[in-house]
C-alpha positions in Angstrom: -6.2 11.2 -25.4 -6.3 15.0 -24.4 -8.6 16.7 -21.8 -11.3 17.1 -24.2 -11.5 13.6 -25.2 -11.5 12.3 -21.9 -14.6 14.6 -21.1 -16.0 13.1 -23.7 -15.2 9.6 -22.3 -16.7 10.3 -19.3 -20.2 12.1 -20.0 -20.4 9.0 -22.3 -19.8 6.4 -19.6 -21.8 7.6 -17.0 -24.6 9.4 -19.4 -24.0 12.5 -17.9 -24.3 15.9 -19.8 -19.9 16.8 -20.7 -20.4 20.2 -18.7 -21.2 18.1 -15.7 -17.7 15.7 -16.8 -16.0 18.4 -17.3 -17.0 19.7 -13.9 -16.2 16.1 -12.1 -13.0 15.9 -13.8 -11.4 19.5 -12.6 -13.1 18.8 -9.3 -10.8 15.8 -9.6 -7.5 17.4 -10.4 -8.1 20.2 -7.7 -8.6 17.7 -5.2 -6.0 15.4 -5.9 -3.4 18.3 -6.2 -4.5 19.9 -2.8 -3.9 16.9 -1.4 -0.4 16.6 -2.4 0.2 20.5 -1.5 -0.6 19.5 1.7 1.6 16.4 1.8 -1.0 13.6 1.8 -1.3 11.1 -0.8 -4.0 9.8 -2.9 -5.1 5.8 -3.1 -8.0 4.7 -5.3 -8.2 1.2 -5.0 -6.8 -0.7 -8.4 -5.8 2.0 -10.2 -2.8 3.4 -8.3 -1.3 5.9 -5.9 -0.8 9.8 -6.2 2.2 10.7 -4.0 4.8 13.1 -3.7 9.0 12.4 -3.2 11.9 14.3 -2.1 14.6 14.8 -4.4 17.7 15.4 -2.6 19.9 18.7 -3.8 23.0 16.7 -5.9 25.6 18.5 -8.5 25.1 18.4 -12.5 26.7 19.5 -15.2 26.0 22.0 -17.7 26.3 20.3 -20.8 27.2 24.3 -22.8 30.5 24.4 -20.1 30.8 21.4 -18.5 31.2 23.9 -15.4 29.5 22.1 -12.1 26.0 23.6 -11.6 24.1 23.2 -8.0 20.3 21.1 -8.5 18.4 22.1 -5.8 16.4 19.7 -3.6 12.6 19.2 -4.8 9.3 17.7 -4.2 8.6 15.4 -7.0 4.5 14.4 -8.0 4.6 11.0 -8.1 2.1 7.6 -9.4 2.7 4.6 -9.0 0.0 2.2 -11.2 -2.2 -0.4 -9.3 -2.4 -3.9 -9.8 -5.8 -4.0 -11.7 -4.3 -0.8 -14.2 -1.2 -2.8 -14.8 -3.0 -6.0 -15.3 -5.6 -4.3 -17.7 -2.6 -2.5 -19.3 -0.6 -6.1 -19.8 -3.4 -8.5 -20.4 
């Protein structure tokens, strides 16, 4: 399902015109990823948990050379599914 679909999805579910979905689901994204700019996290309730992790810096490989290559330390967007999304993805 692509961006457009799940607009769709939603002005169909909650009988709303798509311009207002579309509107509510940006809203959505922009809220969620300003929250994890600013270090919080995200929890709705039975579907799952928007974080972000620290990566620590570690050593790789280039796989051209095999010469050692530094990885630099990151912060990693995370989710981590719910119960109910896991049970409704299972069952």
């Amino acid at each position: 399902m692509n961006k457009s679909e799940l607009i769709e999805a939603i002005a169909a579910s909650a009988d709303i015109p798509k311009a207002a979905a579309g509107r509510a689901l940006d809203a959505m994204v922009d809220t969620v990823t300003g929250a994890l700019k600013d270090g919080d996290q995200v929890v709705l309730v039975g579907f799952g948990t928007f974080s972000v992790k620290d990566r620590a810096a570690r050593t790789g490989r280039n796989p051209q050379t095999g010469d050692p290559i530094e990885i630099a330390a990151a912060k990693i967007p995370s989710f981590k599914a719910g119960k109910a999304l896991k049970d409704a993805v299972n069952g």
